[in-house]
N, C-alpha and C positions, 0 to 999 in steps of 0.2 A: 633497559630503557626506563624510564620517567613513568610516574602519573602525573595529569595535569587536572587540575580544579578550575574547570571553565566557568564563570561567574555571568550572569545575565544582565544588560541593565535595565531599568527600573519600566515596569508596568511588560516587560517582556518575561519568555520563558526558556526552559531551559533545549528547549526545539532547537531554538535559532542556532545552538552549538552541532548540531545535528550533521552538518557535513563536515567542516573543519573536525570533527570528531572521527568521523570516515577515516580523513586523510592521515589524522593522529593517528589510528590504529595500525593503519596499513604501512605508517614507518617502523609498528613495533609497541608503541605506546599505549599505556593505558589511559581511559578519559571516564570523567563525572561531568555530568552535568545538570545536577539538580533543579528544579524550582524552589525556588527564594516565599520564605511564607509573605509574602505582600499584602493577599488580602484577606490576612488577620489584621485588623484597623492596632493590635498590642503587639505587635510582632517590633522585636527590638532589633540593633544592629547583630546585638550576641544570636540573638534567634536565628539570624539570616546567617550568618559565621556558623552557629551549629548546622544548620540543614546542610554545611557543605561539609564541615570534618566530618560529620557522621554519614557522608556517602564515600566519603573517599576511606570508611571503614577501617582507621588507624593506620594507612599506607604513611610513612613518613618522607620526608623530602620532598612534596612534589611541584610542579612548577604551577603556580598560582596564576591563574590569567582573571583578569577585571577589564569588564567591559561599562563603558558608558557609568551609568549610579552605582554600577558594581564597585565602583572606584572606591567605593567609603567600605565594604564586606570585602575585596580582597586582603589588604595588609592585613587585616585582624587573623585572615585564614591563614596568613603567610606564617604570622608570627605564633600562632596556635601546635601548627605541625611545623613547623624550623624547616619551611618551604627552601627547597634549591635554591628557586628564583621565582621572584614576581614579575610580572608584566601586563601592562596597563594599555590597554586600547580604548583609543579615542574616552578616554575614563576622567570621570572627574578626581582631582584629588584631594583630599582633606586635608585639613591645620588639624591639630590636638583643640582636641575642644571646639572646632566648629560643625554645626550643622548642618545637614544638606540645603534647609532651608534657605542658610544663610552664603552659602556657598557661591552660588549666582553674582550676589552683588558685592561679595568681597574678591570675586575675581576680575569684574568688570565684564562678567558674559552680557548683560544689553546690548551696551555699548558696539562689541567686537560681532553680535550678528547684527544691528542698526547700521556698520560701516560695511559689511560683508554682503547684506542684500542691497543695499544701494549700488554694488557692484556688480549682482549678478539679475539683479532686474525681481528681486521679493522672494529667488528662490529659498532663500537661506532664510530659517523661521518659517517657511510656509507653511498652514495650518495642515493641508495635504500629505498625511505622510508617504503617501506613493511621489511627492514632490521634495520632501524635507529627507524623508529617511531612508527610501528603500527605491531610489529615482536611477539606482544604476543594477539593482538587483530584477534578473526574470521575471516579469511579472507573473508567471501562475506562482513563483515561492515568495513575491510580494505579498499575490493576494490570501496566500496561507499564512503568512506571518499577523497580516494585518487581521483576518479570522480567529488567531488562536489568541493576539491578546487585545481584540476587541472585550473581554466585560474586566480587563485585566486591572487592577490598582497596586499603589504602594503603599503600606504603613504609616499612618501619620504619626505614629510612634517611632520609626525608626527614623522618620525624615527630620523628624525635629527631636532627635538626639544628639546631645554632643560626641563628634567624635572620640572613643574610649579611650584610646592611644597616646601615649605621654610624646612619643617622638615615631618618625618611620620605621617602620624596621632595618634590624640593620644585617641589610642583602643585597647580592644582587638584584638591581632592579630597571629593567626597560621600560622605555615608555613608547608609543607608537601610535601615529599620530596619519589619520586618514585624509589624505591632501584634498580629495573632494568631498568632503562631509560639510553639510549642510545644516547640520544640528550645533557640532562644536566647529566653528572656521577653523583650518589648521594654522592658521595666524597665532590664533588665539592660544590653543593648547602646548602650541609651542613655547609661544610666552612662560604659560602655566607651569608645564616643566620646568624649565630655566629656572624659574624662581622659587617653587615650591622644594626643586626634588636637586637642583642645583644639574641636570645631565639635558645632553642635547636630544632632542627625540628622533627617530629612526620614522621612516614614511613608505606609504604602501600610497599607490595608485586607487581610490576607494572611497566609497561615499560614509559614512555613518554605521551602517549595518554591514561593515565588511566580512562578517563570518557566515553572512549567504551570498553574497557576491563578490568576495574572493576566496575563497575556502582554501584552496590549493596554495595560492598564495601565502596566506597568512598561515596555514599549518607549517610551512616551510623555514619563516620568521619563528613561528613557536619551540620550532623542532631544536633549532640552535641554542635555544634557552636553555634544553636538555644535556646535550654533549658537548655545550662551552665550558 
């Protein structure tokens, strides 16, 4: 079986992999799931790329999952250890040479949550994130998520780095895309795909924080990335 490098996204920790990790193991699989050094204010992208090879303790091949800002520290991890396969949940994806900064409004993310909560009446961007991110997950493992990275930050060094990467890696690579997520509209990341990674994205019933609230699910999606 696989290791997998569950990547966290930005101002989260490496908890929120915590059941999906469950699931991973109980097929066989092995899981990391580190914290990302974020709030070092000098913590670079490489910085956040090492905290994850050096958990995954020189195991080679393993399937690289990016969540959310993970999206800029997966491919680096992917291509560090000549990853199986990558796969990108609900993840932002990076140009060569763009910053997360910049990321936003070279994708048209405004825009696509300004059209998306006019739809659903302000849920989408709500400042609430028991309304924005975790509006389909349990609430006592809402309210643990939202506890563990209440004092949480990210790097302003690694946010306004360009991305290090000449081109994508060249791998397998999925993308998966949360049809009720509220943070990225799956409108939207759909697009993103298409255009960025050139591949149609694969969909899970699921708001934003799909690896507390569909765990089973999505280890299921993961597992394939293993024995395809």
């Amino acid at each position: 079986m696989a290791a997998f490098a569950l990547i966290h996204g930005g101002g989260d920790v490496g908890w929120s992999w915590h059941l999906v990790e469950h699931e991973l193991r109980r097929l066989g699989h092995r899981t990391v799931a580190p914290d990302l050094p974020g709030d070092d204010p000098h913590a670079t992208l490489d910085d956040y790329a090492d905290a994850v090879v050096d958990a995954l303790a020189g195991h080679r091949e393993p399937v690289v999952v990016g969540h959310s800002y993970g999206g800029f520290t997966a491919p680096l991890v992917a291509a560090r250890t000549h990853a199986k396969a990558l796969v990108m949940v609900a993840a932002m994806i990076p140009a060569p040479g763009e910053t997360a900064a910049d990321w936003w409004q070279n994708t048209g993310y405004g825009a696509a949550v300004s059209e998306q909560a006019a739809r659903d009446g302000g849920m989408t961007g709500a400042e609430d994130p028991l309304v924005s991110f975790y509006h389909d997950v349990p609430r006592p493992l809402a309210d643990e998520a939202v506890r563990r990275t209440a004092d949480r930050d990210e790097s302003e060094a690694a946010y306004n780095q360009p991305w290090p990467l000449p081109s994508w890696p060249a791998m397998p690579t999925r993308f998966i895309v949360c049809t009720e997520d509220r943070f990225f509209p799956a409108v939207f990341l759909r697009r993103v795909a298409a255009e960025r990674l050139g591949i149609t994205a694969e969909e899970i019933a699921a708001g934003h924080c799909v690896a507390l609230s569909r765990p089973r699910e999505l280890a299921a999606m993961l597992h394939r990335s293993a024995v395809s």
